[in-house]
Each structure stands twice: as structure tokens, then as C-alpha cells.
N, C-alpha and C positions, 0 to 999 in steps of 0.2 A: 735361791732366788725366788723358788715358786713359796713356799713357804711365806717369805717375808714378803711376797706382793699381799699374801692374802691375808697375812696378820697386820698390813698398812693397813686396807680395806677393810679390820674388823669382819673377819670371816675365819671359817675354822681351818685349820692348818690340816695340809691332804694327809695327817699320821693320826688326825682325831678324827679323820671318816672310818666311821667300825665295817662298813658294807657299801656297797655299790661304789668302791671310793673312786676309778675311774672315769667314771661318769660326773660325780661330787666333780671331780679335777678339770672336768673340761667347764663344768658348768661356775667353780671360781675362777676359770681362765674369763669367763665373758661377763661374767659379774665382775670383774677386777678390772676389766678396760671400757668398762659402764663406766664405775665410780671414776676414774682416771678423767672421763672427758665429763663427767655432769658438772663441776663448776665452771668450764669454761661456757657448755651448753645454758645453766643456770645466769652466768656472767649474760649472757647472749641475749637474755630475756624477750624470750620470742613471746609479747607480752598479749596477742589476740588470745580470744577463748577458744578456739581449737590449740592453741600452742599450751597455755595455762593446763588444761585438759592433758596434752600430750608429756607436760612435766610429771603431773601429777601419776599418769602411767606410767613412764616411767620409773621413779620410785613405790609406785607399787609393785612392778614388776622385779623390784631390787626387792622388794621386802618379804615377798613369796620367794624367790630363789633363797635368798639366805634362813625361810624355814625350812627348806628341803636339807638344806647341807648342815642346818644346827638338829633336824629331827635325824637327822644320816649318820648323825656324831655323839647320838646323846642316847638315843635307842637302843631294845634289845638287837641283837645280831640276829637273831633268828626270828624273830618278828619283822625286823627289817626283810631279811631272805624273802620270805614267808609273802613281803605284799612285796615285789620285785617291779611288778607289771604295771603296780599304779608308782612308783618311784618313778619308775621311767618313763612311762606315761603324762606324770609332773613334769619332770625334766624337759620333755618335750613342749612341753603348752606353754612354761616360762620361758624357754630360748625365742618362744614364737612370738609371745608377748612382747621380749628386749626386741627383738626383730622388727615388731610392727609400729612399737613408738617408736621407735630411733630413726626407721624409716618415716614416720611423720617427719617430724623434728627436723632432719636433715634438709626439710624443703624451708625451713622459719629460722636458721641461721648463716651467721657469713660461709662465705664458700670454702675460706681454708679450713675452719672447723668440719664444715660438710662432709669435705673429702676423707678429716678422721673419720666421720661418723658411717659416710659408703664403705670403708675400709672394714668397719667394726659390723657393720650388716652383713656382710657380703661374706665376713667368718662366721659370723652367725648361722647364715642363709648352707654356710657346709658343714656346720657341726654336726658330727651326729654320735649320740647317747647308744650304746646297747649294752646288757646282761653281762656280766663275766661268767664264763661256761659254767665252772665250777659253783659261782653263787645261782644259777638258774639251776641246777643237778640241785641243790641245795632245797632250792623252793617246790621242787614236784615232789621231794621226797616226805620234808615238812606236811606240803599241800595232803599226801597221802596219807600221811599218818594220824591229819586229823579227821580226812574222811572214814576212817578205819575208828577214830575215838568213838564219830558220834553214829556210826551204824550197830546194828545188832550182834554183829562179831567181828571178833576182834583175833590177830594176830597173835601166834605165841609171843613170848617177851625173847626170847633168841631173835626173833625177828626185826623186834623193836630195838634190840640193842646194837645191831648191824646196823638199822638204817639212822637213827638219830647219832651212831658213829661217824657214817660217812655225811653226816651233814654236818658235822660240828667239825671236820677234821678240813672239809671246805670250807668253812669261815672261819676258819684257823682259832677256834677254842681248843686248844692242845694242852694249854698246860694248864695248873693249879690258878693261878693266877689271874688267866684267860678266864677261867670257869667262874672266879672268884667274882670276876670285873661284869659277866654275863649275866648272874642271879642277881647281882647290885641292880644292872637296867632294868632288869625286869620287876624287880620289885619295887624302883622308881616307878618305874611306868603302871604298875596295879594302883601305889600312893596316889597320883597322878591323875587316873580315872574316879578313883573312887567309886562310887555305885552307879557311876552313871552310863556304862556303858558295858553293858552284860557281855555281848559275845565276843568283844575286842580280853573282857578282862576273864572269860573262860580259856582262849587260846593262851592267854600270857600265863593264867594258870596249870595251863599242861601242859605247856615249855616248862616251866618251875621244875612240875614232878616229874619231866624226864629228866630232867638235871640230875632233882636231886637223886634220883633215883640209879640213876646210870655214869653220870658226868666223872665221878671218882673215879672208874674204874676205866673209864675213858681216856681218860687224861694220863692214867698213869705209867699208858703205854708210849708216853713221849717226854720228852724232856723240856726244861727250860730254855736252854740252849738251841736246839732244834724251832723253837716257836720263836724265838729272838734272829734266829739268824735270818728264819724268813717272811718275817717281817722288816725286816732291812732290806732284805733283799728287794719285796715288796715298795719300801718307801727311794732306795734308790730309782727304781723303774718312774713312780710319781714324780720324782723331784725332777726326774732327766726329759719327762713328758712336761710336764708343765714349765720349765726353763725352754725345752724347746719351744712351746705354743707364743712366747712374749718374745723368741727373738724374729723382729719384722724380716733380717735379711732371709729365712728360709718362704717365706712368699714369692721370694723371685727366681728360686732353683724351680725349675720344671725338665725333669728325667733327666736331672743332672748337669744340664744348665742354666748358667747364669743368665736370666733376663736382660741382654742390654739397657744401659742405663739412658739411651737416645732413643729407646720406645717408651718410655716411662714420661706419663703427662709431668711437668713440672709441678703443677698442682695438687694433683692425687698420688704422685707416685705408683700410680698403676698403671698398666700394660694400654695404650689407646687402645681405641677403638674405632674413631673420628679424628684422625688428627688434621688441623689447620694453622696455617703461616698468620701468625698478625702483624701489625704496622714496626715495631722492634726487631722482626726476625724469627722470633721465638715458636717454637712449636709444643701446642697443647691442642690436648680434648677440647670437642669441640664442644662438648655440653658443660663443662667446667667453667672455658672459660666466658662461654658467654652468661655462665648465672655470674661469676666475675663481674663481668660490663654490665650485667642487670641493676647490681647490688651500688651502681654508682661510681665504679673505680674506673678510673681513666687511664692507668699506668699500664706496665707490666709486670707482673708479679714477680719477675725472674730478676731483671733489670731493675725496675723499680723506678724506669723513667716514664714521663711524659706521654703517651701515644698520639700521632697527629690525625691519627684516627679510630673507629672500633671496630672496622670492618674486618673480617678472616676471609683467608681463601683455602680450599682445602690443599692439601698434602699429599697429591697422590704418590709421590716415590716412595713416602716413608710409609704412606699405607700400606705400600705393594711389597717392601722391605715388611714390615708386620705381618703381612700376610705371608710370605714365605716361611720366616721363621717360627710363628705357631704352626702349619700345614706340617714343620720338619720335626717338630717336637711335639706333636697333637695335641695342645695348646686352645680352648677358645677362649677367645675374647669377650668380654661380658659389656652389653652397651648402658653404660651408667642412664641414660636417659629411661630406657626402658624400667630399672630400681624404679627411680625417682617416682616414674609413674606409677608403680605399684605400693610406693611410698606414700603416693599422694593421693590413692584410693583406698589406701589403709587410712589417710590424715582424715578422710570423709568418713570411713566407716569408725567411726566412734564406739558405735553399738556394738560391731566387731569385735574389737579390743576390748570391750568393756565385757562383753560376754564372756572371751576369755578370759579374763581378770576372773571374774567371778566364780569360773571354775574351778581355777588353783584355791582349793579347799587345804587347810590346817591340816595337815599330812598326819602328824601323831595321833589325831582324833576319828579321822575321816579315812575308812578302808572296805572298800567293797571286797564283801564275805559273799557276796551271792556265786561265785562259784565254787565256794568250799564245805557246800552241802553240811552244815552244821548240825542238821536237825531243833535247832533252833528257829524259831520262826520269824523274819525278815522284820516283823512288823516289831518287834522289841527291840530292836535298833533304831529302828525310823517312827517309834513311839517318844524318842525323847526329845523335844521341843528342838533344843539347836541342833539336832542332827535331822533332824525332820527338815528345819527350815534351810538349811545349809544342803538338802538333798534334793530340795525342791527345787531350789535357785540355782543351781548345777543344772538340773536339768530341765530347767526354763531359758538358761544363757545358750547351753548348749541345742533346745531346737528350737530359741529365735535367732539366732545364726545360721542354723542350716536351714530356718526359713524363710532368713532375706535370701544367701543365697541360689533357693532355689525360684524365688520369686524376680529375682534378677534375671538367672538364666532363664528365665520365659519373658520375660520384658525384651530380651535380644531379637523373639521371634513373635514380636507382641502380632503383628500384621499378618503372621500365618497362623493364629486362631481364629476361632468361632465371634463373632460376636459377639455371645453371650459369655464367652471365658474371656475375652479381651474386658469386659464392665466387670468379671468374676476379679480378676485380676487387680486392674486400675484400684479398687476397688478396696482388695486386702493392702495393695502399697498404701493408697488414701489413708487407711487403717494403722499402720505400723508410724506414717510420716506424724501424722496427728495424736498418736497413743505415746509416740517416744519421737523427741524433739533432735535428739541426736539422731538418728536415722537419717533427717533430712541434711545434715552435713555430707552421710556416708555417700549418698546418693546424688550429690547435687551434680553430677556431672553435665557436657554439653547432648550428650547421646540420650542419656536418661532423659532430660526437659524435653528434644526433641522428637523423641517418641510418645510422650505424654501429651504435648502439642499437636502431631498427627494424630492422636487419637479423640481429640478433643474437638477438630476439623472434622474426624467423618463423623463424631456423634451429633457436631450441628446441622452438617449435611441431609443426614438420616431423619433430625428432628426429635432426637433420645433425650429429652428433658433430665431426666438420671443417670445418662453416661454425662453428658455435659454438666455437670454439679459434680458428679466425681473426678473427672478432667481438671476443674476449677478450680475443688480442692487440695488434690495433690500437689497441683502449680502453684499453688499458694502459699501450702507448706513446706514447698522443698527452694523457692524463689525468695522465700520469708527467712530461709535460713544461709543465704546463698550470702550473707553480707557484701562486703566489695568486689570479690572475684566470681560476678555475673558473667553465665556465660552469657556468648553470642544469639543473639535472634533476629529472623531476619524479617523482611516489612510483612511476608504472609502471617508473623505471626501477631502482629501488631493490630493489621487489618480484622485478623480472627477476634481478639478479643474486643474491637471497635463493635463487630456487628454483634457482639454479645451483650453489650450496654442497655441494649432492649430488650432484651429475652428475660424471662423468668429465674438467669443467673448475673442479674443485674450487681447482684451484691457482688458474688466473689469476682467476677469479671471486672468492677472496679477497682474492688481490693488489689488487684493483680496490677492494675495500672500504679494504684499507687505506691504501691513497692517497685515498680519498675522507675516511676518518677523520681525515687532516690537518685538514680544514677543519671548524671548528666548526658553519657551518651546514647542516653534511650528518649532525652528528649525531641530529638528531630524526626525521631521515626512516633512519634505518640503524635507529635503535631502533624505528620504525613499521614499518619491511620486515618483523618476524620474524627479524631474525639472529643477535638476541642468542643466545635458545637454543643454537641451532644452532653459535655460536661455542664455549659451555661443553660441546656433545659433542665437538667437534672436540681439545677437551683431552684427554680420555678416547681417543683416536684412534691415540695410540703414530705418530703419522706428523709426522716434524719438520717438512718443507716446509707442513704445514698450519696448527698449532701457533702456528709462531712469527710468523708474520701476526696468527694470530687472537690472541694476548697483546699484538702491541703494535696493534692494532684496540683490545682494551678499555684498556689504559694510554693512548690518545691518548681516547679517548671516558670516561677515569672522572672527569673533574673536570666532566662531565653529569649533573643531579641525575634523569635519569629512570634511567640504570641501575640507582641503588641501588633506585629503588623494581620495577625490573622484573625484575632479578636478586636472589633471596634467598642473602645473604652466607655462610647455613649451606652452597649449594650450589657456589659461586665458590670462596670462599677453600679448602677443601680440596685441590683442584683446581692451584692455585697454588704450593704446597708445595713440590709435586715440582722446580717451574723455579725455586725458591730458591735452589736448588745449581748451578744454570745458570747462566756466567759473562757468556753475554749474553743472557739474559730476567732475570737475578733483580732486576735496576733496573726493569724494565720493571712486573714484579711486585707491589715493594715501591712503588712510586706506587701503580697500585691497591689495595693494603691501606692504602697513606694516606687515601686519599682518602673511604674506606670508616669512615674511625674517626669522622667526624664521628655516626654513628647508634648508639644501643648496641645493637642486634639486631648488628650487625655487629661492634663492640668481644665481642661475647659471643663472635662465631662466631669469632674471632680466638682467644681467649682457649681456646677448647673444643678447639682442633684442633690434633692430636697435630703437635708437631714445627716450626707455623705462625713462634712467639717464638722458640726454638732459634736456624730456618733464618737467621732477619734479623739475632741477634745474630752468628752466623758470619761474615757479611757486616761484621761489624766489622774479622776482620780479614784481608780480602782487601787488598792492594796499591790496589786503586782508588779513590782519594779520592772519587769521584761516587758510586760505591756506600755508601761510609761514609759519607759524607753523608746519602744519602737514607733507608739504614739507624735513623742514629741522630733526625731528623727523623722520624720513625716512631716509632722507642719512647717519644721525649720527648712526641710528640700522644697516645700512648695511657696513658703515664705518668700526664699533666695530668690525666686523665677521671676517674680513682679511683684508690684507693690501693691499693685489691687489684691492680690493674694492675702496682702497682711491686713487690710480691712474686712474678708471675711473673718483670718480666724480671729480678728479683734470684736467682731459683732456677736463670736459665740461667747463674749468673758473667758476668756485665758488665759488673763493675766493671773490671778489668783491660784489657780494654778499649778502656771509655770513658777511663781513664787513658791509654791512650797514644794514643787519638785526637783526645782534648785536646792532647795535645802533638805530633804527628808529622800529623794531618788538614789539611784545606785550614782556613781565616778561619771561612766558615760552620760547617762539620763543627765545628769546635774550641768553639766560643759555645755549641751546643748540646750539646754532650758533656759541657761545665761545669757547664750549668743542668742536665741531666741526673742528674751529680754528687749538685751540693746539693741535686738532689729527694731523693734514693734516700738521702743523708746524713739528711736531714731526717726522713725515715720512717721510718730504725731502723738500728740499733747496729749496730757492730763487727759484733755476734755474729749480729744479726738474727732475735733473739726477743724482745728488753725491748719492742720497738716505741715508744721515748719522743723524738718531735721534737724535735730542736734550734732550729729556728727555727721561725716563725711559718708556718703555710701550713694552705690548705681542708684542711677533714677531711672524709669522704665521711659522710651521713648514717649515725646511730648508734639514733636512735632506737625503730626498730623490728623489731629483731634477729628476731626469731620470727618474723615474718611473713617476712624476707627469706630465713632459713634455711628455713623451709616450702616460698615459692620456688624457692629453690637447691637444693633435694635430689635432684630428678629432674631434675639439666641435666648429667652427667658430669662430668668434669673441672672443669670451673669451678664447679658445685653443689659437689662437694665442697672446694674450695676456697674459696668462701663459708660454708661450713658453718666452716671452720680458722679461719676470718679474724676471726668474729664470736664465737666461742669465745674466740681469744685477744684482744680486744677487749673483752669482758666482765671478763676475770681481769684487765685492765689495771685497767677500772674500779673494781673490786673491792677493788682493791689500791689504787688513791688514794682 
């Protein structure tokens, strides 16, 4: 069975592992139930860029394991022996690798899949790889004899032919055969280097000439038979190891008992931890099933019915029932939420992952000789272009990982340093968030922000012009990458950045609003900070890098019903005018004057301001159908409101137009350009003085002309305009 899983999987069969094959077998046991769930995982299409990212680890993490176990199977035996430490070593970094994508992963698909994938970490998380005695006695003695090659003396040959005995009779080269199969790899593997790789292809040369030298005489003290039988013997022990590793029922023997089947979540089929009663009856984890209820389902997983509701209560009998029975069988229980988490702070550290990605270096090619005193010199290895660059990048992955994490664990006691090491600090994160885009996913957490935020409080307090811009920065960077799952902030931190709009980190202190302005629920606490204001001076400002934040700050925050009421429209819309002519704010723009026409204080202060109607009808005919769009969507909202409406935007020529944006505009632009039309048709002639509708449509109240022209006298432009409108409305009526 272990065989044919991994000949499904396209992987080498545990009889073609020439060495470390143990190890090879644990590590196609978790490469073989990789591949088992990546189509469904694939099917799943956890389609964000951190999930895209998380696929793509994972088959790279598939495609480094399966060089280990094809270099494990294709290799010299004694070369293999020989680098044991970095085998294993590999082996290690690849389980760690499947470990921390799948642990991504399992938070960006449905929950039944999830629970294979916690099942599939959680074996991962206790594999564990080591040496088989006899191949580790193999590699010290190998290790020896080439330090004995390359120093100034050398061992009698009785002595060499003892030790390279007992290290060919541990990798079981016994018979003719064996020996025959042994000089094949290695002469493969000289083919194979070629010139490029001097002191890999010195050792495989003096493997050769001990062969040939001694191997005959080696060998002939064993038989065929003898080397056959224990190799059987051998592949029996594989086959019964890895048949055991795929049967799930041994997960639930613990020192001999059987796991009851009424402690097992329905879901995961493992041991709770959290168990709770829901609306059905049914008892499961509680972290299961509420990502369950998260994910949209209403039912019971079990039942499969209805739930009349999604609330849980916990379990405490079954807990305490749990908890008896691991105490008797010493037993713990693992809390899935706690993975998740560690899952979900591997999902952030990208850089992480990808560091050790980068590690798992081409095994066949790539062998640290530095402790095997060659007398060869280090630099003729690491003089060859791709082992140069492949040595470099190893160990660039490996100490920028271990220098996030140690820059991490000092961010935890950011507040019991110095000042000068707190900016020292801030400072290198700034550095790594900004130098590597990925970082700011690893780190985006709520603990992380909100230490960067206290720190960016005492640098304003202080008056630290240059803690405060590194503050700035890294909040920028790591809020920039934070897409939709923003954490929490609370109004101090809102208020902090208000009073920073006038500092000397005007810029990024906007910046930060307006990434924060993405999200809807950050806009009632941006208009409780005080910024609004401060945004409509920044208009008046003549300084574009400030500007044009603060325009698309209010475009993302105008479909908010508290702006209309805390900005007065008489003071906004003027203000806006200018960036109508702007080919990238005047969209920006013309959403805010939409959004704005639902109130008439605002339809007025539209109507009042010199240039407002003009600027938007221009915008008809710029080349950009978004623009024209959002353009005529605009005049058609303010159109609808009143008919005086439709005589301004007919005094800017619009007709012409909206005639060809009817015909030449995008689907939507065109629909409303039409109805736009028939309004403006509807309201008055050719000539646009009879004023006689052609079709049916609201008339704006008529009734009480004097009072409205009393009104309108003293409101500018549009008072007298109302004054024209009800004048010639009067002589209409007059006239019929």
C-alpha cells in the first residue's frame, strides 16, 4: 500500500531510497497526503494574494521534498552517507515549509476541508526525521577518511580497508552487484558535475578509488543471497511503516486505547478540546464549528438540518468526561484555535516561508564541505557563479528571518527600551516593511500596529520630528498591506493622527487616513477625530502631494451621511471646482457633488457656484468613459430634483453632448444620457423659452411664486435665477 501511494503521487518507491530511506519514508508519507488534498485545496481557490502566494508555497514545497527523495534514490550511497546532516537537515526545513503553508491555507478554505488540512499539520507538526545508527557510523568513518586523504599523512591501507569495510557493509554494498550499482552512481554523478564543481567531484573521485581498489575484495566475503534477504527484510519494515502512517484509525489508540468515538468533534474527527451543544443537539468543537457558522452555513453538519439558530453553549459534562479520560491515559489535548493562530501568523509572515523556501537548495549540487577539512580552499566552491549565488541567498534568507524574528521579539518590550533603541528599532522594521512588501503582510497584526501607534504618541509628545516620520512610515506600510482584515483602532488613535495633519508629517499622516478611509468602519471615527476641517483647508493649500489624499479621503468617505451634515456644502463644493479640470481628481470630485445632491442646502450650493455645472458638463467630453459616466449620472440626479436644475445645465450646451455620449459612451453612460435627453426634451423647446412639456413629468411646485421669489432674491446666482424661472412660468400661465 505504501509503495503504491507513492507511485500514485509520482514519487520514488521506499525500495529505490538507496540511503537515509527512513527518513525518504516519513517524508513521502506527508508529501502523499499533500498531493491527496491539493485539488481539493486547488478546487477551493482561496483566490486573495496571500492565498495565491500560499498555493504557490505549497508546490514549491512539494517540488523541493520530491528533490530530496529523487537525489536519495538516484545518488551515490556513500556520498549520500557522507552529507547525512544536511539530508536531514533538508528534510527538516521541507516538513517545516508543508507545515507553514498548509497552516496558511487552512484559514482561506471551507471548514471540512480545513479540518483535513489541521489533521495533515498537526502530523506534520510530530514528525520527526533522524540518522539510522548504522548510516550515521557510516558518515564519521567516511567523514574520517577523507580528512586522513587531504592531510599530510596518511593511514596504512590495512587500515583503510577496515574502515571503508565497515562502512560499505552499513550501506549494505555486500555483494558484486551492489558494488556494481554503487560505481554506476558515482560515475553518474562525476557525468553530471562535470568541471564545475571541484571538491564535490574530488570526494566522488576517492569514493571511485576506494572501490575500485578494495570493493572486490569486500564484497566477496558476502553473498548474493545474504544482501537479498536483507534487503527484504529491510523493505518489509518500510512497507509495514508506511501502511501503518496512512491507517487514520491508529491516531485514535492512545497507550492502548481506543479514543471514544463521543469525544471526537464531528467535524475534525479529533479529540475536543472546546466542546459545545448547538440548536440540533449535536456536540462539536468549538472553534470548528463556529468557523462553520462563519463561512455562511446555517445547518448542522451532522444532521444536515436547518438550525433555528447559531448560538452554542458549552459542554461542560463532556468536557469534564474529556478531561478525565486523557488525565487516565496522559493524553493532551491540542486547542485547534491556538494552530489556527500560529497558522495565521505564518499566513502574515510570507517573508518567513519564503526565506525558507529559499533555503532548500538543489541537494545533489549544494553540500556544505566546510567541516570536512579538505585542504581545498572554500573559495573554489563558492568561486562558481551558481553556487556562489545559491550560497548567498541561503544565507541571506536565513539571517533575514532570524532578523525579523529577533526584531519582533524586541518590539514585544518596545516600551522598556531606551529611546534611542526604540527609533533604532522602529526604524530597522520601517526598513525591512519598505525594502520587502511581503514583511508587511507577516507583521500586520493588531499588537504589532498598536505598538507602533504608542510609539508614534510619545514621539509627538516629545516633539521627535524623526521618530514621528518613522512612526508614519511603518504605519503606512504595514496599514497599506493590511487589505480588508484591518485591525481594530481605537478614537486615540484617530485623534493622534488628526493632530498630525499640521506637523511636518503632513504627508504621511494623510497618507494613513486615506488608506484608513477604504474602510467603511473607520469612517465615523475619521469624522469624530476632527479631520474633516482640516481636510477642506488642506484644499486651499496650493500643495498637491496633500490635496490629492485629502480629495480622494472625502470621495471614499461621501456616500457617509455624517459628512453632509458636518461639512456645509456652501463651503466643500467651491473648493472642488478647481480639481474639475483635474484629469485625475475630477472623478474623484464629481462622486462627491453626487453624493451631496441628495440634500437641497447642497443642490443650492451647486447651483450658486460660479463654474461648479460648466466644469462637470466639460467632463462630458473628455475621452474617459468613467468620467462621462459619473459626469452625466450627476446632472441626470440633479436634473430629477427640480426643473430649474434643468435650465442650468441647459445654459452650459449639453445637449451636444449628451448626443454623443449616447452614442459613443460606455452601456451605463449611454441609458443615462438618453433619459437625460428626454428630460431636457420634456422641459422646453428647440428654442428654450416656450417652456411647454412634451410628455408627462413632476412639475416643481408653482404655487407660491412670491414667497419663493422673496426667498430667492438674496441667494446670488441661483436667487436670481429663480426670480427668471417663476417669471417666465407665470407668463406661461397667463398665457393658457
Amino acid at each position: 500500500m505504501g509503495s503504491d501511494a507513492a507511485s500514485v503521487a509520482g514519487l520514488p518507491s521506499p525500495r529505490d531510497i538507496k540511503v537515509h530511506r527512513l527518513m525518504c519514508m516519513e517524508l513521502i508519507k506527508f508529501v502523499t497526503g499533500v498531493l491527496m488534498l491539493l485539488p481539493a485545496i486547488e478546487e477551493a481557490r482561496p483566490g486573495s494574494n496571500p492565498g495565491i502566494q500560499v498555493l504557490c508555497q505549497i508546490n514549491r514545497a512539494l517540488d523541493k521534498a520530491k528533490d530530496i527523495l529523487q537525489h536519495c534514490s538516484e545518488s551515490s550511497k556513500l556520498y549520500l552517507a557522507l552529507t547525512g546532516n544536511v539530508i536531514l537537515s533538508r528534510c527538516n526545513k521541507s516538513k517545516k515549509l508543508l507545515e507553514q503553508s498548509l497552516s496558511c491555507v487552512q484559514n482561506m478554505v471551507p471548514v471540512m476541508l480545513a479540518t483535513q488540512i489541521s489533521q495533515l499539520v498537526a502530523d506534520l507538526g510530530a514528525g520527526i526525521f533522524s540518522l539510522d545508527p548504522s548510516e550515521e557510523e557510516a558518515r564519521k568513518i567516511l567523514s574520517k577518511l577523507l580528512h586522513q586523504y587531504t592531510s599530510t599523512t596518511h593511514s596504512g591501507e590495512e587500515h583503510v580497508f577496515e574502515a571503508i569495510q565497515i562502512a560499505m557493509e552499513n550501506l549494505r554494498i555486500t555483494s558484486p552487484k551492489d558494488l556494481l550499482i554503487e560505481k554506476r552512481s558515482i560515475k553518474k554523478q562525476l557525468e553530471k558535475i562535470g568541471e564545475g564543481d571541484p571538491p564535490k567531484r574530488k570526494i566522488l573521485l576517492f569514493f571511485l578509488s576506494l572501490l575500485n581498489k578494495n570493493g572486490k575484495s569486500i564484497v566477496a566475503e558476502h553473498t548474493e543471497n545474504e544482501s537479498l534477504q536483507h534487503e527484504d527484510s529491510l523493505e518489509f519494515e518500510v512497507e509495514s511503516r508506511l501502511k501503518c502512517n496512512y491507517n487514520d484509525a491508529q491516531r485514535d489508540i492512545f497507550n492502548g486505547s481506543r479514543l471514544p468515538d463521543e469525544f471526537k468533534c464531528p467535524l475534525s474527527s479529533r479529540l475536543m478540546y472546546d466542546p459545545v451543544v448547538i440548536a440540533s443537539g449535536q456536540t462539536y468543537e468549538r472553534f470548528w464549528i463556529e468557523k462553520w457558522f462563519a463561512q455562511g452555513n446555517d445547518t448542522c453538519p451532522k444532521t444536515k438540518r436547518k438550525l433555528v439558530h447559531l448560538s452554542s453553549t458549552p459542554n461542560n459534562s463532556m468536557k469534564d468526561l474529556i478531561s478525565r479520560w486523557t488525565a487516565a491515559h496522559g493524553v493532551s489535548v491540542v486547542d485547534p484555535s491556538v494552530q489556527a493562530a500560529v497558522g495565521h501568523s505564518w499566513e502574515s509572515s510570507s517573508t518567513s516561508i519564503a526565506s525558507l523556501s529559499s533555503s532548500m537548495m538543489d541537494l545533489s549540487i549544494n553540500i556544505d564541505f566546510s567541516n570536512l577539512s579538505m585542504g581545498t580552499s572554500d573559495a573554489s566552491f563558492a568561486s562558481h557563479p551558481s553556487h556562489s549565488k545559491i550560497s548567498n541567498d541561503f544565507h541571506k534568507g536565513q539571517s533575514r528571518e532570524s532578523i525579523h524574528e529577533m526584531e519582533l521579539e524586541r518590539l514585544t518590550r518596545l516600551s522598556s527600551l531606551s529611546w534611542e533603541s526604540q527609533c533604532n528599532l522602529v526604524g530597522n522594521i520601517r526598513n525591512m516593511l519598505t525594502q520587502n512588501g511581503e514583511a508587511s503582510n507577516w507583521m500586520s497584526s493588531d499588537n504589532f500596529i498598536q505598538k507602533l501607534f504608542r510609539f508614534l504618541k510619545d514621539a509627538h509628545k516629545c516633539d521627535d520630528q524623526d521618530a514621528q516620520l518613522l512612526g508614519c512610515q511603518s504605519l503606512l506600510a504595514v496599514l497599506d498591506e493590511c487589505g480588508s482584515s484591518l485591525p481594530y483602532l481605537n478614537d486615540d488613535a484617530f485623534a493622534l493622527l488628526t493632530s498630525l495633519l499640521g506637523s511636518k508629517v503632513s504627508k504621511e499622516a494623510i497618507a494613513i487616513f486615506e488608506v484608513l478611509s477604504r474602510h467603511q468602519n473607520c469612517h465615523h471615527k475619521i469624522t469624530m477625530s476632527g479631520a474633516l476641517p482640516i481636510l477642506l483647508e488642506i484644499l486651499d493649500a496650493h500643495s498637491r502631494e496633500l490635496q490629492e489624499p485629502a480629495i480622494k479621503i472625502l470621495c471614499n468617505m461621501s456616500g457617509s451621511s455624517k459628512i453632509g451634515s458636518l461639512i456645509a456644502p456652501s463651503e466643500l463644493v467651491p473648493k472642488l471646482v478647481p480639481f474639475l479640470e483635474d484629469t485625475a481628481l475630477a472623478r474623484n470630485c464629481v462622486i462627491i457633488l453626487h453624493s451631496l445632491c441628495n440634500k437641497e442646502d447642497a443642490r443650492i450650493a451647486i447651483a450658486e457656484t460660479d463654474g461648479c455645472i460648466a466644469a462637470v458638463v466639460k467632463l462630458l467630453e473628455r475621452e474617459s468613459r468613467k468620467d462621462q459616466e459619473h459626469a452625466v449620472d450627476f446632472l441626470l440626479s440633479l436634473c430629477l430634483q427640480r426643473v430649474q436644475y434643468c435650465q442650468l445645465v441647459m445654459d452650459e450646451g449639453v445637449i451636444p453632448e449628451l448626443v454623443s455620449v449616447s452614442i459613443n459612451g460606455n452601456n451605463k453612460a449611454k441609458a443615462m444620457a438618453l433619459e437625460l435627453l428626454r428630460l431636457l426634451k420634456g422641459e422646453f423647446s428647440d428654442t428654450g423659452e416656450s417652456y411647454e412639456p412634451e410628455i408627462d413629468i413632476p412639475k416643481p411646485p408653482t404655487t407660491d411664486f412670491t414667497q419663493q421669489k422673496s426667498h430667492s432674491e438674496g441667494t446670488g446666482i441661483f436667487g436670481k435665477f429663480f426670480s427668471k424661472r417663476s417669471s417666465t412660468t407665470a407668463k406661461r400661465i397667463n398665457r393658457k
